[in-house]
PDB file of N, CA, C and O in Angstrom, chain B, residues numbered from 101:
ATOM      1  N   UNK B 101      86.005 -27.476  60.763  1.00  0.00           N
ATOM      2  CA  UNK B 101      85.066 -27.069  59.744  1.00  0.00           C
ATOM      3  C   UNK B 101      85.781 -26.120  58.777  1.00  0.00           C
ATOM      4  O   UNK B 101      86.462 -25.176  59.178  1.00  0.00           O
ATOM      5  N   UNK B 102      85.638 -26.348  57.781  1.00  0.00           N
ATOM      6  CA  UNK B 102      86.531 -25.413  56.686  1.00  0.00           C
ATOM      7  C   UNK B 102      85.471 -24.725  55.753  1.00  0.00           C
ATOM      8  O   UNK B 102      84.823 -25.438  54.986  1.00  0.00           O
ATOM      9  N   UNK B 103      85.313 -23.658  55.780  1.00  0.00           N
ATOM     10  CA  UNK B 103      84.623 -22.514  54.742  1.00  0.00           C
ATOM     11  C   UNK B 103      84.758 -22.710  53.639  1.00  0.00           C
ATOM     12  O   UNK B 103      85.906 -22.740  53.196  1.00  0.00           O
ATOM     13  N   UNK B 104      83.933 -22.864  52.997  1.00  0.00           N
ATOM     14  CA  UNK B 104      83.896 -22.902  51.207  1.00  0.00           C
ATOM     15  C   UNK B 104      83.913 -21.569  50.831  1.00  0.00           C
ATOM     16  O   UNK B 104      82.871 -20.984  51.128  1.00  0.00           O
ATOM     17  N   UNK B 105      85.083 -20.633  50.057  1.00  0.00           N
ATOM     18  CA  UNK B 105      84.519 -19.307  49.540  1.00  0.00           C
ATOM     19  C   UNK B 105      84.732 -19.780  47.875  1.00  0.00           C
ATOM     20  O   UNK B 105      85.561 -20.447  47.257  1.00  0.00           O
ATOM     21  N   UNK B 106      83.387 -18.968  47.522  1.00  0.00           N
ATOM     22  CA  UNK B 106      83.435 -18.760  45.872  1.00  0.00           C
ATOM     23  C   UNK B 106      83.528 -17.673  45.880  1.00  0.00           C
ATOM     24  O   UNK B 106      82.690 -16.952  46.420  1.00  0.00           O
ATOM     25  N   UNK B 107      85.017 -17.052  45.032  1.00  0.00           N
ATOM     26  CA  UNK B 107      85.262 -15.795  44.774  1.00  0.00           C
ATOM     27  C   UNK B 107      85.140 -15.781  42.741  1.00  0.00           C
ATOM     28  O   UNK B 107      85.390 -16.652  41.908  1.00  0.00           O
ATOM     29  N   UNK B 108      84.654 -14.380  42.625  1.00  0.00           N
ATOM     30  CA  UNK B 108      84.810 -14.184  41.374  1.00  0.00           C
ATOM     31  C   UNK B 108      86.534 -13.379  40.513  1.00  0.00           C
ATOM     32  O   UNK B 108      87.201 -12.354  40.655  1.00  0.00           O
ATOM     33  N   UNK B 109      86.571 -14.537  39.714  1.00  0.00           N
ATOM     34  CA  UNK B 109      87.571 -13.838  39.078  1.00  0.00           C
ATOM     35  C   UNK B 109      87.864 -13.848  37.767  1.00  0.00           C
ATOM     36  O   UNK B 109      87.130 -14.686  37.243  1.00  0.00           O
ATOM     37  N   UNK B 110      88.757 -13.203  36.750  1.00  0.00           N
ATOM     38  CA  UNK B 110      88.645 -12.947  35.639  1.00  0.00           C
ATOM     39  C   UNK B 110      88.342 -14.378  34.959  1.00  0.00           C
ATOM     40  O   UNK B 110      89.151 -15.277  35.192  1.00  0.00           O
ATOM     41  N   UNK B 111      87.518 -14.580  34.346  1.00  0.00           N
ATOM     42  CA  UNK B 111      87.071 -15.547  33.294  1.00  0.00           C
ATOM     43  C   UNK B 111      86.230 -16.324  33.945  1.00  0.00           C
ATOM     44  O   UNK B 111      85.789 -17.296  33.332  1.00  0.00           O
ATOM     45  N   UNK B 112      85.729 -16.050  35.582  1.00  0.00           N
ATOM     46  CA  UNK B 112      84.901 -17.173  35.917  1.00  0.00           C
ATOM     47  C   UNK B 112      84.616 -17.067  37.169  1.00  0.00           C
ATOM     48  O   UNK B 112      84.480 -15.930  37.620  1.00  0.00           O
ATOM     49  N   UNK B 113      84.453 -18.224  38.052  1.00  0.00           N
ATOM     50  CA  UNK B 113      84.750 -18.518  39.121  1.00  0.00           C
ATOM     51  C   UNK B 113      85.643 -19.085  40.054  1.00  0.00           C
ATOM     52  O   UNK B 113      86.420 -19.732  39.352  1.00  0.00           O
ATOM     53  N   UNK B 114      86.020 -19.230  41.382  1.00  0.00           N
ATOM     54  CA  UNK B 114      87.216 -20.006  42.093  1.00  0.00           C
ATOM     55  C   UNK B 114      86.292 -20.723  42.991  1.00  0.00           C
ATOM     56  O   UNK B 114      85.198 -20.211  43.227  1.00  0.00           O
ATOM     57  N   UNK B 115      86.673 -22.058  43.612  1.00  0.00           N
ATOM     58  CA  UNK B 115      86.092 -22.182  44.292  1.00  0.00           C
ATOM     59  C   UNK B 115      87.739 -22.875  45.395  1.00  0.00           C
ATOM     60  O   UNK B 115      88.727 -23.565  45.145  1.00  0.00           O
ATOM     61  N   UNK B 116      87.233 -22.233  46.484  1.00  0.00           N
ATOM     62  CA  UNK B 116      88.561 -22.622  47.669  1.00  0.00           C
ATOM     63  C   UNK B 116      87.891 -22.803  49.422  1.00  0.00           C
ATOM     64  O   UNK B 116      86.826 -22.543  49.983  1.00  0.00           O
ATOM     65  N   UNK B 117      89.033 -23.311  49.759  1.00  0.00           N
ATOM     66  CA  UNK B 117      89.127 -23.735  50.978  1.00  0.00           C
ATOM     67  C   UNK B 117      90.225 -23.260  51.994  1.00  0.00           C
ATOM     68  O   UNK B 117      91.271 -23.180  51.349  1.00  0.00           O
ATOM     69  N   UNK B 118      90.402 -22.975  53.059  1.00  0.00           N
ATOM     70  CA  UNK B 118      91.772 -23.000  53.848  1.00  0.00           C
ATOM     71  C   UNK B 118      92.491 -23.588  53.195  1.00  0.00           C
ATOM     72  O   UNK B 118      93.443 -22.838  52.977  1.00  0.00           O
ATOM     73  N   UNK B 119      92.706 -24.942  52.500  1.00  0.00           N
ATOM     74  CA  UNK B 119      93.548 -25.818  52.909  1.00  0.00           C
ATOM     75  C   UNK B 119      93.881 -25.925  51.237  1.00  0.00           C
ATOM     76  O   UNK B 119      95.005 -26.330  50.939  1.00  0.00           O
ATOM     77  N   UNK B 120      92.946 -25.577  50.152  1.00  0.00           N
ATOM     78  CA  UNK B 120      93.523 -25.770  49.118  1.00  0.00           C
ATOM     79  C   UNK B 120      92.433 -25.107  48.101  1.00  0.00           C
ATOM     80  O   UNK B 120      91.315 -24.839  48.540  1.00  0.00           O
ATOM     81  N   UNK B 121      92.846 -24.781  46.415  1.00  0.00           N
ATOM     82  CA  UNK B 121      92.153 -24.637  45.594  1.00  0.00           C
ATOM     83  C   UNK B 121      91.116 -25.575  44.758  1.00  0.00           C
ATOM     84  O   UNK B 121      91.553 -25.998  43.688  1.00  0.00           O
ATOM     85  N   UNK B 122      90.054 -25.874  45.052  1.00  0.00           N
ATOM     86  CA  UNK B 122      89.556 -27.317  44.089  1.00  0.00           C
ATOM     87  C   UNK B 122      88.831 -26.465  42.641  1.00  0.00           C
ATOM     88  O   UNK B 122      88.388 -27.273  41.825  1.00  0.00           O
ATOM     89  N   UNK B 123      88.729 -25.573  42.399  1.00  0.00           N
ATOM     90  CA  UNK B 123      88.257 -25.078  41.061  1.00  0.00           C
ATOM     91  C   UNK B 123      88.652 -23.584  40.859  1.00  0.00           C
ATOM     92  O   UNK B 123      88.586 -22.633  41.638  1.00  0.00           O
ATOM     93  N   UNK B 124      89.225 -23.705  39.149  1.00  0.00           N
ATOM     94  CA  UNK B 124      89.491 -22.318  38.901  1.00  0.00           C
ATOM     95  C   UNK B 124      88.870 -22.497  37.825  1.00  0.00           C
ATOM     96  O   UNK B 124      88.560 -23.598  37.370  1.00  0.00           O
ATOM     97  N   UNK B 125      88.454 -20.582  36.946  1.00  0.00           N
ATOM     98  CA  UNK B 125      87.814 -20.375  36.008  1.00  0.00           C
ATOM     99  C   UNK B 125      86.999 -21.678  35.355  1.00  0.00           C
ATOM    100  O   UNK B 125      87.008 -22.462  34.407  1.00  0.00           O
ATOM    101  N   UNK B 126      86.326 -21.337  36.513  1.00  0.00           N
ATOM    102  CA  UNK B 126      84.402 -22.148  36.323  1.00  0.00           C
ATOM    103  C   UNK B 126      83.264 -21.543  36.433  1.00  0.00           C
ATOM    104  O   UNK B 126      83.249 -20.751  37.376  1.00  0.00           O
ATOM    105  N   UNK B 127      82.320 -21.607  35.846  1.00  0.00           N
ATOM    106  CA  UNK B 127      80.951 -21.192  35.606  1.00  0.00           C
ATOM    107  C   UNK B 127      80.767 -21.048  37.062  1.00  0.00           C
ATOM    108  O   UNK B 127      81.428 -21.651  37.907  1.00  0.00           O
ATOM    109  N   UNK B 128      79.717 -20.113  37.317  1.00  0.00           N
ATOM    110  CA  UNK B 128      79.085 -19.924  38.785  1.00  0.00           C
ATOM    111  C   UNK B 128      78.264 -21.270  39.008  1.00  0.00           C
ATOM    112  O   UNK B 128      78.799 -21.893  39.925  1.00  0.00           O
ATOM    113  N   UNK B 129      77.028 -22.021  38.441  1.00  0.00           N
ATOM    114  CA  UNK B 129      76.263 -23.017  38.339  1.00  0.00           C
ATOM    115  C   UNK B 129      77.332 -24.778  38.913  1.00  0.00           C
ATOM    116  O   UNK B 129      76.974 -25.722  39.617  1.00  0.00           O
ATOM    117  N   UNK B 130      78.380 -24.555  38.334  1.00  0.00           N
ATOM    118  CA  UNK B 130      79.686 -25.509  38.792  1.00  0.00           C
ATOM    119  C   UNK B 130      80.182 -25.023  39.710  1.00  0.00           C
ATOM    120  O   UNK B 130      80.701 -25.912  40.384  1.00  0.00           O
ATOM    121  N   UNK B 131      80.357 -23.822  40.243  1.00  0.00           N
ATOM    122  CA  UNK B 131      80.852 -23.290  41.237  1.00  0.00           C
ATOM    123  C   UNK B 131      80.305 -23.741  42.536  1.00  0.00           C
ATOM    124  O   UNK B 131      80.868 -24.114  43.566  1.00  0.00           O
ATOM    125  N   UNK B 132      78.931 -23.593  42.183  1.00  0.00           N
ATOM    126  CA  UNK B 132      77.864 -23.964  43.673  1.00  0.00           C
ATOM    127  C   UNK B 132      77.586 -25.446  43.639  1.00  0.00           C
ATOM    128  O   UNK B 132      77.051 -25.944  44.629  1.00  0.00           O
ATOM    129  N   UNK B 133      77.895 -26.208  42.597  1.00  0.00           N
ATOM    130  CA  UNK B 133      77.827 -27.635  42.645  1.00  0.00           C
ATOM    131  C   UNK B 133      78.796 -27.453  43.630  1.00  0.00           C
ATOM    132  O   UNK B 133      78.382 -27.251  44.771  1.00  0.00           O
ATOM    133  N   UNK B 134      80.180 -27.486  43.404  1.00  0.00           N
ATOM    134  CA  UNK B 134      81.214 -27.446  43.980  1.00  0.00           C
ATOM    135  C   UNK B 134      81.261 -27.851  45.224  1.00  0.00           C
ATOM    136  O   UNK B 134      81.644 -28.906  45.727  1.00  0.00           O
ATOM    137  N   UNK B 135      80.478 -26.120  46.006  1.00  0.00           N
ATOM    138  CA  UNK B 135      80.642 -25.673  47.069  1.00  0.00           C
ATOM    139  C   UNK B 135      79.635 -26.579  47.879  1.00  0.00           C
ATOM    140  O   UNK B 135      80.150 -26.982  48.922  1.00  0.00           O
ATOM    141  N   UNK B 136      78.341 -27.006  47.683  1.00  0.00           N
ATOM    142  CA  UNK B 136      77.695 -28.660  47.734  1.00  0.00           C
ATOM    143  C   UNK B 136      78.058 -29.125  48.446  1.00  0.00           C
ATOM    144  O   UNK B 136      77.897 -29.180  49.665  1.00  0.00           O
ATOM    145  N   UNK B 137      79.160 -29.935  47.106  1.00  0.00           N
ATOM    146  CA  UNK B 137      79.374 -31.120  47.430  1.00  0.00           C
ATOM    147  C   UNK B 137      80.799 -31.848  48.208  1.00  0.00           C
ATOM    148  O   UNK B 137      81.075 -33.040  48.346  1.00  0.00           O
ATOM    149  N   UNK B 138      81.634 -30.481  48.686  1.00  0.00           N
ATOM    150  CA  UNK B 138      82.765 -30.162  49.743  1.00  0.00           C
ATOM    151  C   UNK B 138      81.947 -30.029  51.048  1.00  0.00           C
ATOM    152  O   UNK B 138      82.498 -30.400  52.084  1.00  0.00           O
ATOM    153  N   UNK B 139      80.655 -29.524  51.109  1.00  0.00           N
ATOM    154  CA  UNK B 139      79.703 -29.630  52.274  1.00  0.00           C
ATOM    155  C   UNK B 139      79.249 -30.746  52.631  1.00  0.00           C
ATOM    156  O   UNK B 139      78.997 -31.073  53.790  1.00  0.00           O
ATOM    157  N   UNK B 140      79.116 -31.401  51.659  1.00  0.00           N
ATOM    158  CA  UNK B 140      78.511 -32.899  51.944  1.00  0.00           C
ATOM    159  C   UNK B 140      79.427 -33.875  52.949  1.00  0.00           C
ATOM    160  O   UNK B 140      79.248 -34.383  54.056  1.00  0.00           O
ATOM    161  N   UNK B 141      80.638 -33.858  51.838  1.00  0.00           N
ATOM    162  CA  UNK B 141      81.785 -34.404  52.318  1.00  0.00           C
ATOM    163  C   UNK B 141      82.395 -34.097  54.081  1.00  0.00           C
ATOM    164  O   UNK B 141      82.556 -34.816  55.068  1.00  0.00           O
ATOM    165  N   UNK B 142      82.574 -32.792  53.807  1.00  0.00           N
ATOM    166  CA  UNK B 142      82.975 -32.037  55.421  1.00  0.00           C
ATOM    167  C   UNK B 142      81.750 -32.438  56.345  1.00  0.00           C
ATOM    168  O   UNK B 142      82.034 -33.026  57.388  1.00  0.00           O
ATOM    169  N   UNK B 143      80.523 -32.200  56.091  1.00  0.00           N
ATOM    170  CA  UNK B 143      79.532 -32.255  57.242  1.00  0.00           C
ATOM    171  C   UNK B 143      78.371 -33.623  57.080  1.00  0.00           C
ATOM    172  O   UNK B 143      77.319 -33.576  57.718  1.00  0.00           O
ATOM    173  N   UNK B 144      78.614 -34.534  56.384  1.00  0.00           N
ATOM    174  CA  UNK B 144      78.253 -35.997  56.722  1.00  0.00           C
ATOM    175  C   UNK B 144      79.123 -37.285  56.494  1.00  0.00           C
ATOM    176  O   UNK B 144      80.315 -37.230  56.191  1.00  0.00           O
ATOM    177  N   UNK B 145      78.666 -38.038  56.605  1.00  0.00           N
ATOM    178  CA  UNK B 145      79.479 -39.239  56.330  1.00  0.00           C
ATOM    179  C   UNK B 145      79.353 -39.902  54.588  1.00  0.00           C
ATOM    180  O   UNK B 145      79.804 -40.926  54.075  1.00  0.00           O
ATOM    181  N   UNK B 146      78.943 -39.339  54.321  1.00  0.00           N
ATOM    182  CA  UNK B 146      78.817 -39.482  52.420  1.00  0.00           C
ATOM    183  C   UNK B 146      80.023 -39.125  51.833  1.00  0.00           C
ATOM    184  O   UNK B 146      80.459 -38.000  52.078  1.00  0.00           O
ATOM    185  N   UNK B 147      80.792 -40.044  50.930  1.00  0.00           N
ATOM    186  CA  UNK B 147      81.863 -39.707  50.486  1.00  0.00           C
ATOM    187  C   UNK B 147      81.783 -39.948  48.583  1.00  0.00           C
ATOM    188  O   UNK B 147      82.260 -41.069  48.409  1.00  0.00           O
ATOM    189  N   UNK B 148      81.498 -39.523  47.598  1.00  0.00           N
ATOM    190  CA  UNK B 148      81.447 -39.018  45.870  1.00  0.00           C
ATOM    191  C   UNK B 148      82.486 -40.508  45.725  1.00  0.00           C
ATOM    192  O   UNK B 148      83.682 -40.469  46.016  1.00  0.00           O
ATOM    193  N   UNK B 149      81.745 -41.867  45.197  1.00  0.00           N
ATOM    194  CA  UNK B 149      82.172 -42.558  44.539  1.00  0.00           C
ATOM    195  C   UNK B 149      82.429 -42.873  42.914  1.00  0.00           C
ATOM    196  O   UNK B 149      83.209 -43.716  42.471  1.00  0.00           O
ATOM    197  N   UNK B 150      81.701 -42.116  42.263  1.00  0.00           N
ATOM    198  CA  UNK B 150      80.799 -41.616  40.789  1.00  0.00           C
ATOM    199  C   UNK B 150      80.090 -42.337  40.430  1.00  0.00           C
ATOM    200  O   UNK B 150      79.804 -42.215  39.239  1.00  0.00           O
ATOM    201  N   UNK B 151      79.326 -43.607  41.297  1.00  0.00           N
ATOM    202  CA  UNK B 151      78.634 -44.534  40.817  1.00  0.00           C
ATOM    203  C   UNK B 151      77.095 -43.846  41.192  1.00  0.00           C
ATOM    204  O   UNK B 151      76.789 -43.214  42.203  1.00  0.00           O
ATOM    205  N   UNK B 152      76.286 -44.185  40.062  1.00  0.00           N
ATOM    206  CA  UNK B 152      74.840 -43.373  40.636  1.00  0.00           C
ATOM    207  C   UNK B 152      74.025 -44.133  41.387  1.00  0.00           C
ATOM    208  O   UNK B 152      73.740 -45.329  41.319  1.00  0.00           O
ATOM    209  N   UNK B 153      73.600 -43.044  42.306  1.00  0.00           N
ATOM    210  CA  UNK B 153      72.944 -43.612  43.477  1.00  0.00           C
ATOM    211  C   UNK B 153      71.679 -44.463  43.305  1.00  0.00           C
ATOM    212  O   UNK B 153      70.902 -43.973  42.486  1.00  0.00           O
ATOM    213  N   UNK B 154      71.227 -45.736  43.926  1.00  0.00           N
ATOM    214  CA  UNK B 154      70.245 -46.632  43.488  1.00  0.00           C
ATOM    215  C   UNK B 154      68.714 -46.241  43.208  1.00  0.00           C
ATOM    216  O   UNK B 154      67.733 -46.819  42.740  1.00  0.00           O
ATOM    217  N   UNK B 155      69.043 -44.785  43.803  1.00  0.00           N
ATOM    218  CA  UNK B 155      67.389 -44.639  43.291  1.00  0.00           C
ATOM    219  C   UNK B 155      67.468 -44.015  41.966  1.00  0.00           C
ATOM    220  O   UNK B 155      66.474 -44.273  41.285  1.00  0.00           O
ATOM    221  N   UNK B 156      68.539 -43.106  41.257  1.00  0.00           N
ATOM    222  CA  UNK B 156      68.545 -43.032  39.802  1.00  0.00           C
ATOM    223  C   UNK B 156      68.670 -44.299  39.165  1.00  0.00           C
ATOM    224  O   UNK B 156      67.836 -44.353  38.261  1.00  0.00           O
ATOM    225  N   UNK B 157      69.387 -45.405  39.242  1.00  0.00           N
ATOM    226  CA  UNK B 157      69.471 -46.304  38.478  1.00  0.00           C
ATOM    227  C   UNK B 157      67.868 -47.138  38.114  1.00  0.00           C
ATOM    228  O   UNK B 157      67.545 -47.727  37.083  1.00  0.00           O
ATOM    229  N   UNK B 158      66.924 -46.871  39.623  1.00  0.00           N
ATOM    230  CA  UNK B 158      65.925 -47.290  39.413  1.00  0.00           C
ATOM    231  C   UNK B 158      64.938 -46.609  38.561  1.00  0.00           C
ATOM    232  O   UNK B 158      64.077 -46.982  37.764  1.00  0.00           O
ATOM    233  N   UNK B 159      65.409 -45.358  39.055  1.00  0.00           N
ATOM    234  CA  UNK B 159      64.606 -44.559  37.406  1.00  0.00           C
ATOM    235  C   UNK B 159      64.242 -44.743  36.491  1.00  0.00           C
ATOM    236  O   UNK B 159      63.168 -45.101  36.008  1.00  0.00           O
ATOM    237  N   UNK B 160      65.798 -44.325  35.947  1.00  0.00           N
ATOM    238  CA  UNK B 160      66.515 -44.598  34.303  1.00  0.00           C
ATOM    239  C   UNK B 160      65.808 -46.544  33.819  1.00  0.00           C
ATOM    240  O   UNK B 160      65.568 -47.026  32.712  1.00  0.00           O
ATOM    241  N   UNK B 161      65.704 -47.072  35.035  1.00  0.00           N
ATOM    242  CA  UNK B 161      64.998 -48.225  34.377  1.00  0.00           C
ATOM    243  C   UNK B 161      63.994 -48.543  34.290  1.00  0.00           C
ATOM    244  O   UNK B 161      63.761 -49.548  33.619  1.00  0.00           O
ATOM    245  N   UNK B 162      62.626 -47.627  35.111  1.00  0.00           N
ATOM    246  CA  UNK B 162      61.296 -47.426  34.697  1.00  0.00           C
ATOM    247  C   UNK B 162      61.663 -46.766  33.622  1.00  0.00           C
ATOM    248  O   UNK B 162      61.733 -47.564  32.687  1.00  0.00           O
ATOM    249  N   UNK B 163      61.952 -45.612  33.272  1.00  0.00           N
ATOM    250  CA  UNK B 163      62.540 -44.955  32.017  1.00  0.00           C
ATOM    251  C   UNK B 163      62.137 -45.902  30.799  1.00  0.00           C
ATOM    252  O   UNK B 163      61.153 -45.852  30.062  1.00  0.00           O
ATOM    253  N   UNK B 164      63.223 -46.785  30.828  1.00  0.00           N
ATOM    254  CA  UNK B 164      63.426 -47.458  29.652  1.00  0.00           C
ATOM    255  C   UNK B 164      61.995 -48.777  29.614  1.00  0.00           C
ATOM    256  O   UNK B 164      61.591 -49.328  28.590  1.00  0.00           O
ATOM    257  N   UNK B 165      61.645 -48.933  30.557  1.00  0.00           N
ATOM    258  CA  UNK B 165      60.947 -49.755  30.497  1.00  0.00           C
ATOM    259  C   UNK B 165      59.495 -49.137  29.895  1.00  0.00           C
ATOM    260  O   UNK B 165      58.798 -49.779  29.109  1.00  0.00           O
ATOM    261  N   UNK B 166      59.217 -48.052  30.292  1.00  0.00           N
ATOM    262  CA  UNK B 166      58.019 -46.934  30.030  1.00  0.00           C
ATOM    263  C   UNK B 166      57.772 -46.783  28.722  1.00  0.00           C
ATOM    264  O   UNK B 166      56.701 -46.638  28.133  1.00  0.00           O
ATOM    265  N   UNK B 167      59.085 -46.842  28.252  1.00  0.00           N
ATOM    266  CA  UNK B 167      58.919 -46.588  26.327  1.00  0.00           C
ATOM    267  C   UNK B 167      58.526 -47.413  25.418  1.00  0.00           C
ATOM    268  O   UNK B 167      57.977 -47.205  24.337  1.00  0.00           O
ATOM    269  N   UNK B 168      58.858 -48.397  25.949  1.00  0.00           N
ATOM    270  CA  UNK B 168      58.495 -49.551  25.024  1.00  0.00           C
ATOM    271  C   UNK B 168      57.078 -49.884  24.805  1.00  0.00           C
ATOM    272  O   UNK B 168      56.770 -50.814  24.060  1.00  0.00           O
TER     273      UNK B 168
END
């Protein structure tokens, strides 16, 4: 299990791990995305493909369908 720390530092935020740095001078709001979605990863079987997940796509297409 590896600790997520968000430390503050000049111009922003860090976000780190034991094992490595994944964000420097970033907004706090990106910071805690961050720290998320390294949780997700470490503690389930869900792995960030960037494709959106099927229930937004189903949305975005009542969405569009709603307007018309």
């Amino acid at each position: 299990m590896s600790p997520v720390k968000i430390t503050k530092v000049k111009g922003g935020f860090q976000v780190k791990t034991p094992d490595m740095i994944h964000a420097k001078h970033t907004t706090k709001a990106k910071a805690e995305a961050q720290e998320r979605l390294l949780n997700a990863v470490e503690h389930t079987n869900w792995r960030p493909t960037g494709k959106p997940s099927m229930d937004s796509a189903h949305a975005s297409a009542v969405r569009r369908i709603s307007k018309k």
